[in-house]
N, C-alpha and C positions, 0 to 999 in steps of 0.2 A: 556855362560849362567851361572849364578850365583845360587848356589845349596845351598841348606841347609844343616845341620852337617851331615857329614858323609853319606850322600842319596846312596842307594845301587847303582850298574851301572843299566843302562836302558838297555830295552831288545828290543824285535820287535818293528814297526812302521803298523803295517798293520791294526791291528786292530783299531788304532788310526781314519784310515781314511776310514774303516767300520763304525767304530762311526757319523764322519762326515756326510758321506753320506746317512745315516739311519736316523739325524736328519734334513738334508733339506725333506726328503718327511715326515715329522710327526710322527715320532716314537712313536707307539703304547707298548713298551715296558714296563709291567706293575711293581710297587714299590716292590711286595712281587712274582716278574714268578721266580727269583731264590736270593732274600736276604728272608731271613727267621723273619717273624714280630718276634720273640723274640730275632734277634741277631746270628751272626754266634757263635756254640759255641767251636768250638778246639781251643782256645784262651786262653789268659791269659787277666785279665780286672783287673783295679782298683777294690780296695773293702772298704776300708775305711783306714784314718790313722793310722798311727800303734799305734800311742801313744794314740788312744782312746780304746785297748788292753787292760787293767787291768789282773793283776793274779786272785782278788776275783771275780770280776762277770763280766759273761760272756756277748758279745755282737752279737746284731742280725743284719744281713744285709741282702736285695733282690736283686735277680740278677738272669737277664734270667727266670724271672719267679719260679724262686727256693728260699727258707728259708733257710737260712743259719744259724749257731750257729758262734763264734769265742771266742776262750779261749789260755791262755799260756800255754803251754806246760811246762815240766818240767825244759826244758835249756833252757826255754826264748822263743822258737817260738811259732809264733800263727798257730796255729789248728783252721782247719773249718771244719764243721760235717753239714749236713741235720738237720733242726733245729726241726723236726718232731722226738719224744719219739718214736721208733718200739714198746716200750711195749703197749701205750694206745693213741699215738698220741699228746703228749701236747709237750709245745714247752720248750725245752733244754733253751732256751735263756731266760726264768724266771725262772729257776733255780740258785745253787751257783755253785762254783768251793769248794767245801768241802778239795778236797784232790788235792797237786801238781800234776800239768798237767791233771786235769781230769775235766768234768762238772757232774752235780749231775742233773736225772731229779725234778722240783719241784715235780710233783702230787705223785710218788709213792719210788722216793730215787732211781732207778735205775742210777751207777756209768758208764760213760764212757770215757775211754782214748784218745789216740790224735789218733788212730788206728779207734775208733768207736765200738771198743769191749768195750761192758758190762762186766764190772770188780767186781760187785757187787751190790745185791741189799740189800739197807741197813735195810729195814723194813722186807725185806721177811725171811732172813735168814743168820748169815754166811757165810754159803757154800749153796748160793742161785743154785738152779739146774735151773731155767729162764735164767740166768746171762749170760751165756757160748751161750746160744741162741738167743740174742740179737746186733746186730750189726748196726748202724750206719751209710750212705755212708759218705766218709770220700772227703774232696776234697784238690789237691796239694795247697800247698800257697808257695809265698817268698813274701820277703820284699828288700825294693830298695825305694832309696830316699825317706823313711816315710813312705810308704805308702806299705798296704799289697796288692799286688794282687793275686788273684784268678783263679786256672786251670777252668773252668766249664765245657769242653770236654769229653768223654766218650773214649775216647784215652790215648794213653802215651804223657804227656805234653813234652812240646821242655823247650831249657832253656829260660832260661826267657828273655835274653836279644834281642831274635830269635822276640817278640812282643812289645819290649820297644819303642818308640819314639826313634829316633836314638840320636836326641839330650841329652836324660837321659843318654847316653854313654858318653859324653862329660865333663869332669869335668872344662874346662873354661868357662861355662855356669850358669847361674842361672834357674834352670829347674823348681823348686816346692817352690821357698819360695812366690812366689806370685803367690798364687793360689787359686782357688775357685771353691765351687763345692754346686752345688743346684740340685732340684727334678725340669726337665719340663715335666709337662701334656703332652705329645705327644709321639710319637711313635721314637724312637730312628732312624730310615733313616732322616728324615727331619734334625736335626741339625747337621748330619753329608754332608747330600747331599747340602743342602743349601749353606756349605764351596766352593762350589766349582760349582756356578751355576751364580755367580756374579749378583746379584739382587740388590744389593750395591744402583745403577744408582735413583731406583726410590725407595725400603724402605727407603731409609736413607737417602730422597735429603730436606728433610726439616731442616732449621738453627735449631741448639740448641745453647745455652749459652756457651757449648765450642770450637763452632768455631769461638765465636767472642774474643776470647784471645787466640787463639792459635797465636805463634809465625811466624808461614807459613801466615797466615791472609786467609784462607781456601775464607770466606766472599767474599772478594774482589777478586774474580778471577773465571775464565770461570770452570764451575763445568763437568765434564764426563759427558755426555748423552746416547750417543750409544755407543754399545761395537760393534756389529759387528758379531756376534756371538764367541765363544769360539772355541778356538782349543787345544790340547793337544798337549803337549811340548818334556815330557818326562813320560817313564811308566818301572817299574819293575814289580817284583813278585807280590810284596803285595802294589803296590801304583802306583801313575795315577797323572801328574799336567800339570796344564792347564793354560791358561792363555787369554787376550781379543784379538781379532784379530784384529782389526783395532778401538779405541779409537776417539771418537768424541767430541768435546766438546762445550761448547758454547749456541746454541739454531737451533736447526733445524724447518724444515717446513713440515708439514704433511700434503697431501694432503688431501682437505676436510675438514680437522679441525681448521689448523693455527698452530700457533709457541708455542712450547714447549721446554724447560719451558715459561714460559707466559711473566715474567718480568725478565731480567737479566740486567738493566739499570745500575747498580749500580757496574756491577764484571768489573772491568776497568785496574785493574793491569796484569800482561803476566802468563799465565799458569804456574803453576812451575812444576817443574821437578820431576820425580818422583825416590826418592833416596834407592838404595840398601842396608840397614842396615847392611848385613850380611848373610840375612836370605834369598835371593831371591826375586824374585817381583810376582813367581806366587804360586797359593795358590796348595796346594797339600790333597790327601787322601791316608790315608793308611790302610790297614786293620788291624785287623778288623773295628773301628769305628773313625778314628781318623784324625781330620781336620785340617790344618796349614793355618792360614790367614797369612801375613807379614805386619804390619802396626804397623811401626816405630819396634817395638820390633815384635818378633814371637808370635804371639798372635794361641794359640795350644789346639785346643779342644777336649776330650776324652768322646765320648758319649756311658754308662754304660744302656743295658737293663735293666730295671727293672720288667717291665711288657709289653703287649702291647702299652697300651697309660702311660707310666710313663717312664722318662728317669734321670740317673742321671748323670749331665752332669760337667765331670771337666775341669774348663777353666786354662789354664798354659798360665801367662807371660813370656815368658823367654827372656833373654838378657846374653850377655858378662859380664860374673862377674867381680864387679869395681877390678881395683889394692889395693884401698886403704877403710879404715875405711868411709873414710867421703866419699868418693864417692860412696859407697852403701847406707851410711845416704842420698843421693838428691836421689838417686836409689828411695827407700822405698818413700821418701816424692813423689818422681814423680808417683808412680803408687796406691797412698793411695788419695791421691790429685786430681790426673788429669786421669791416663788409668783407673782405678776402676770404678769411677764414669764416667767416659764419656764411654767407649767403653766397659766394661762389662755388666753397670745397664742401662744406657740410651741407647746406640743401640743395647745388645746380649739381655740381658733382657726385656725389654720396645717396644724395635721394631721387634727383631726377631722373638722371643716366641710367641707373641699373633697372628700371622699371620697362625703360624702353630700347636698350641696349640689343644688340642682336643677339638671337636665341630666347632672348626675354618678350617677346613681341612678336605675332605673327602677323603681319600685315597683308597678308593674301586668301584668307578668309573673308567669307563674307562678312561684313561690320553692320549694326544697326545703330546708330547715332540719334541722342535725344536732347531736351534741352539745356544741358551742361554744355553740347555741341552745338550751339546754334552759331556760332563763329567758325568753330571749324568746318561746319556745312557750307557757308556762305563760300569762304576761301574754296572751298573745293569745287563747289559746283558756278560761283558767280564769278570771286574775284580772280580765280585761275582765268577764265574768259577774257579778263582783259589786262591781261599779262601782254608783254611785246610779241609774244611767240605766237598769239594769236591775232594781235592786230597785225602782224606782221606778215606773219605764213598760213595763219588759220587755222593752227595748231600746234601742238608742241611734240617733239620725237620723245619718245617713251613714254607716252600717255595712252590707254587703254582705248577711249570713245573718240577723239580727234588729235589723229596726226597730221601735222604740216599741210598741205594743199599742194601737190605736187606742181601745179601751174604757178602758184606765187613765188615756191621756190628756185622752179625755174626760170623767172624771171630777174632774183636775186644773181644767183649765178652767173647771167648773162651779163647782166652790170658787171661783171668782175670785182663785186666788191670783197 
């Protein structure tokens, strides 16, 4: 089987085929009995790129339902602080950076460091006696491939590379330079769980414009129909891949109804084959939020809470970095050209999005889940379980069936980490 960079080893098979079996009788397993609607948080997430960091003024980001501040520190790193003033409330992030490595709040001049201590308040006093009383929550940051990510855990953060894509480890890779990141209306499970539920067959079985110049000639040939349901392949700690179990194609007969797809008159050339890039053929989840299609290059999506129904969601093309100059110049032309606009905006964006978009989606109904869902059952009911939030605290806050463990948490706390 053909793995992706670097994929940890796989572990049990057991629960794999608890999955199974729980999705031919109709798995009632609900979206939020144990993921948490704002997002697991002992993780490490995207936060924005580094280089939209400035020294003079500071920048605000949302995540998990949190304000964030983001400022330079005095040797260059970026500081994230609660974007909430302790003294009166207002927000750090319309303020300036006055002094190396600090931000200043706007309303009243109070000074804080990259620690979160008030270091001075500039109207009240010199030797302001508030100042010393004022503190901050302060959250861990690194930086890696441009981009700053974010501790949001109430824990000791791991290192970083403990949450990175495994492929961001790989330097013969192009990981971030083609990449994009937008705001979707919806609640952060769907474009994560979606990766990995193969709906491909019938959102996406209508012609666009770039099937009819693709070089495969997509057009002209017997298009997937039935998958068969989904089985899981391979599973570690923090990820789960899956892939179709039995591939149909062509036009089948439904009883009762007739033949579907309705017209296929036309698809006359021989199926073609379906080619391993490099990247693997099946698509995989990893925790915390993070999705791996394979089509043609690794098409790798990182879905950032922001709120309950807002998501920010980073799409990564990655491929094998060329050897040469001009073979990264077709690189750029091919995904500026053809992946951007076909498979980002016209199917992630255009077709994806609006199905599960808020108001388009109710997620608090009860759900029956069958075996198109045997991945997403898994993640819900297995691989949420051993997410850090529950090896950690025993549970995750905003989960319906298990919250946190009030003793583990209080245990956290007392560390003062």
């Amino acid at each position: 089987m053909a793995t992706t960079s670097a994929r940890p080893e796989s572990s049990t098979t057991s629960s794999w085929r608890q999955s199974g079996e729980e999705a031919r009788g109709a798995s009632q397993i609900g979206p939020f009995d144990y993921c948490p609607r704002l997002g697991f948080r002992e993780y490490w997430y995207p936060g924005v790129w580094a280089k939209q960091v400035g020294r003079k003024r500071p920048v605000k980001v949302r995540m998990l339902g949190e304000d964030i501040v983001l400022f330079r520190g005095a040797k260059g790193n970026v500081v994230a602080l609660t974007d909430w003033c302790p003294h009166r409330g207002a927000r750090l992030s319309l303020g300036e950076c006055d002094f190396e490595g600090t931000v200043t709040c706007p309303y009243h001049g109070y000074v804080f460091d990259e620690t979160g201590q008030c270091v001075a308040g500039l109207i009240e006093s010199v030797n302001s006696p508030l100042a010393p009383k004022l503190r901050a929550k302060n959250y861990p940051t690194a930086e890696r491939n441009g981009i700053v990510f974010i501790w949001m855990g109430m824990t000791a953060p791991v290192p970083l590379e403990d949450d990175l894509p495994w492929e961001f480890l790989d330097d013969s890779l192009n990981t971030t330079r083609h990449a994009r990141v937008r705001s979707w209306e919806t609640n952060w499970t769907e474009p994560t769980w979606q990766g990995i539920d193969y709906h491909e067959f019938y959102l996406h079985r209508r012609t666009r414009f770039w099937h009819l110049i693709d070089h495969k000639l997509p057009f002209l040939r017997p298009k997937p129909i039935v998958t068969n349901g989904i089985k899981i392949i391979d599973e570690g700690e923090n990820y789960v891949a899956c892939i179709q179990r039995d591939v149909e194609y062509g036009q089948n007969e439904y009883p009762g109804l007739g033949k579907w797809p309705r017209r296929t008159w036309w698809r006359r050339l021989p199926r073609a084959p379906r080619k391993d890039m490099g990247f693997g053929v099946e698509h995989t989840v990893q925790l915390p939020s993070i999705v791996r299609v394979p089509v043609g290059a690794l098409h790798l999506r990182w879905s950032v809470p922001v709120d309950e129904w807002d998501t920010r969601v980073w799409s990564f093309t990655i491929s094998k970095r060329p050897r040469t100059p001009l073979g990264q110049a077709f690189e750029d032309l091919w995904y500026y050209t053809y992946r951007l606009p076909n498979q980002l905006i016209a199917v992630n964006e255009k077709e994806d999005f609006p199905v599960f978009a808020k108001g388009a989606i109710n997620m608090d109904i009860p759900q029956k889940l069958g075996t198109l869902d045997v991945a997403v059952i898994h993640f819900r009911r297995h691989l949420a379980k051993k997410s850090r939030d529950f090896q950690r605290l025993g549970g995750a806050y905003g989960c319906v069936k298990q919250p946190p463990d009030p003793v583990r948490v209080a245990e956290w706390t007392a560390a003062g980490v």
